[in-house]
N, C-alpha and C positions, 0 to 999 in steps of 0.2 A: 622165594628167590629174591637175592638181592643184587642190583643192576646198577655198574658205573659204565656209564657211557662219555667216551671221550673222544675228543675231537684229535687227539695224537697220546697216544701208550708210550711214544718212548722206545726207549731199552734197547738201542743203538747207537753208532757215530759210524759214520765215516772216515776213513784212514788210508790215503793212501790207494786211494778206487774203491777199499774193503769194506764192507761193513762188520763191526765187531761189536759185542754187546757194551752196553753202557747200564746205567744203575737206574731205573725208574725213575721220572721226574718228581720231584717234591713239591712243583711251582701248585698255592691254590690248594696244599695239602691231600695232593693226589695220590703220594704212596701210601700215606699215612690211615688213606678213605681204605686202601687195596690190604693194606697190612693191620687193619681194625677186624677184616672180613675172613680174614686169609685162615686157616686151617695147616696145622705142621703136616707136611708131609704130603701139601696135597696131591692129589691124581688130576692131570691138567690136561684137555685135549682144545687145541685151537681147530675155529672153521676156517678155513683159507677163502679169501676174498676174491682169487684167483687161483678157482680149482687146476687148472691145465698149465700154469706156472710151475716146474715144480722145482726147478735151481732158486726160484724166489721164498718159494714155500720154505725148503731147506734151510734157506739163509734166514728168514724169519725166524724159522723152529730153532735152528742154532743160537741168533741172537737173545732170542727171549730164555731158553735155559741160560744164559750167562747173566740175563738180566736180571731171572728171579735170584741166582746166586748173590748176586752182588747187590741188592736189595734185601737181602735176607730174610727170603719166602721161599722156604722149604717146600719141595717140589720131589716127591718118590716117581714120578711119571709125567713125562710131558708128549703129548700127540701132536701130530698135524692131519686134520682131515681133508682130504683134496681129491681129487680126481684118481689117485691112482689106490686107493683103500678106502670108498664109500663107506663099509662095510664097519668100519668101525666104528660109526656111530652106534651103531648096538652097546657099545660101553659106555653110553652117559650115563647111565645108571650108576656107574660106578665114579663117575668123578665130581671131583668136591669144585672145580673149576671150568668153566665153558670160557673161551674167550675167541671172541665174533673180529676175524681181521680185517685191514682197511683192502680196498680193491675197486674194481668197477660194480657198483652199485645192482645195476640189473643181473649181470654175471654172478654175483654172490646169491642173488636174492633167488634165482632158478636152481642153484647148485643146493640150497638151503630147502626149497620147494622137492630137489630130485632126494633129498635124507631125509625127509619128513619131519624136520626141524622142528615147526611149529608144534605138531604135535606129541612131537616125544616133551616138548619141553614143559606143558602141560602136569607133569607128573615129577617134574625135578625141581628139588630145592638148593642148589647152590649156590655158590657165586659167578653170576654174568660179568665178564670184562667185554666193551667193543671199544675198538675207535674207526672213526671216519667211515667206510661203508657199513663197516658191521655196525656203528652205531643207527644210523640212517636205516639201517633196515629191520631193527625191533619196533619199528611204529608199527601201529594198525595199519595206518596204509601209510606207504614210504612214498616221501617227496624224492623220487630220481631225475634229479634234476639233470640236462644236458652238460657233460665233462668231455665229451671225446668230441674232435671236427669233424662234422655234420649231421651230429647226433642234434644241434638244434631247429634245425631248417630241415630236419626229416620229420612230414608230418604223420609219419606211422610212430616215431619213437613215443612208447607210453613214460610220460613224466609223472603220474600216480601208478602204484602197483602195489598190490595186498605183500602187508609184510609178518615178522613175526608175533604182533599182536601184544608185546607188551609192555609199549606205553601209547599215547598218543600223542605224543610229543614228537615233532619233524627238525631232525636235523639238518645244518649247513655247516660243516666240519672245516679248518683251517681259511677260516674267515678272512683275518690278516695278509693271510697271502694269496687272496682269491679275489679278494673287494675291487683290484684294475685291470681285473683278466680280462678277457676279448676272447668272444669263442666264435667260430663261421662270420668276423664282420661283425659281432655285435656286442656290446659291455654285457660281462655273466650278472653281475648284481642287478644294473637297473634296466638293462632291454628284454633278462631273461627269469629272471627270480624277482623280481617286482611283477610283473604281470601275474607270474607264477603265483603267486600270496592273493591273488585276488578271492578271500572266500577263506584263505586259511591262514595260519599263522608258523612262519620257520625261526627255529630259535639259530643263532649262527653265531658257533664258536672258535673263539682261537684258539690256537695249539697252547695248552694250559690251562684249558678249562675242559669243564666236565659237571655231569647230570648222577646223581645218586638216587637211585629206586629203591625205596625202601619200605615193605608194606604198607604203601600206599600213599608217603609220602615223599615228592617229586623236590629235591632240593640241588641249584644250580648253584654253583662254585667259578669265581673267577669272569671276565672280562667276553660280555656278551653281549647280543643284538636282537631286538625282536622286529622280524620283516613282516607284515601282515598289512592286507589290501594296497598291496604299493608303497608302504611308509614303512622305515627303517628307526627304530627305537633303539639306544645303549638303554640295558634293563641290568645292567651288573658289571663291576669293576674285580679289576685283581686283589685276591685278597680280603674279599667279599662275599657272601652268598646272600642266596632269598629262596624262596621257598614258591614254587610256580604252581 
């Protein structure tokens, strides 16, 4: 299997309230990583990030068929797996594409737990696309970190939780736009993902960067942070890669 994990996919704009597909981003040579992988014709099923969404789901599935078009990745079949056709995971056997959508982090990671994700994937060689939760939750065990109000000052919420096991690398997706957040009272970066790092290490990217899995070798692309035991590192620029 080979794995782009990205902090933002793309394949949209807004218009007008609407959202309508747009072309894969290029920034950091991200179509380019997608269109080195890509297979004519693939059979494509996404995991929705927000199974019980399903006008988002829609909108999603819509957008990204217009986006493979217009990116030009051939696409004979595109899915959406969600809450209302579990059942069609049985067809990943058949597809040459999985891609893991963005959402609420624990909500994907149970939805992904109820299809037997992990395990079916086990026996599948394709190509993995995620961004933002779906990226975050192909770690061994996924940093879910607190996004929603009160999800941090609840001390039942689990901020570690077993994910799909394949990498071990923890994401922190749209970094740029997240670094002055404020979540229950408190800064997300340094009251809540500093402590968080104490013992492990979060890589955190901004939209235009991305992680390529590649038998076994883990190479980051574009303008990144490494957060670990409290301290915050730039370990890559745009337009740049290294090899982690």
């Amino acid at each position: 299997m080979k794995a782009i994990l990205t902090s933002s996919l793309g394949g949209q704009v807004k218009t007008d309230g609407k959202r309508l597909p747009a072309k894969l981003p290029e920034t950091n040579g991200l179509l380019k990583s997608i269109n080195d992988a890509w297979k004519n014709d693939s059979k494509v099923m996404i995991i929705s990030g927000s199974p019980e969404y399903y006008d988002k789901n829609d909108s999603v599935l819509f957008c990204l068929k217009g986006a493979f078009s217009l990116s030009n990745l051939s696409a004979s079949e595109v899915l959406m797996c969600d809450g209302r056709n579990k059942e069609i995971i049985e067809r990943l056997p058949e597809m040459d594409v999985l891609i893991l959508a963005g959402g609420h982090v624990p909500t994907q990671n149970s939805f992904m737990k109820t299809i037997g994700l992990k395990e079916r994937l086990q026996a599948w060689d394709g190509l993995l696309i995620a961004w933002s939760a779906g990226s975050m939750n192909c770690a061994e065990m996924v940093y879910a970190g607190p996004e929603l109000p009160g999800e941090a000052i609840d001390p039942e919420f689990q901020r570690w939780i077993s994910g799909l096991g394949i990498t071990k690398i923890n994401i922190f997706p749209h970094f740029e736009a997240l670094k002055n957040e404020m979540l229950d009272g408190m800064r997300l970066i340094e009251d809540i993902t500093y402590p968080d790092s104490i013992g492990h290490e979060i890589i955190a990217l901004n939209n235009g960067s991305f992680i390529v899995l590649d038998n076994g070798t883990d190479t980051l692309y574009g303008e990144a942070y490494s957060i670990k035991d409290g301290q915050q590192k730039q370990i890559c620029t745009d337009d740049k890669w290294i090899r982690l």
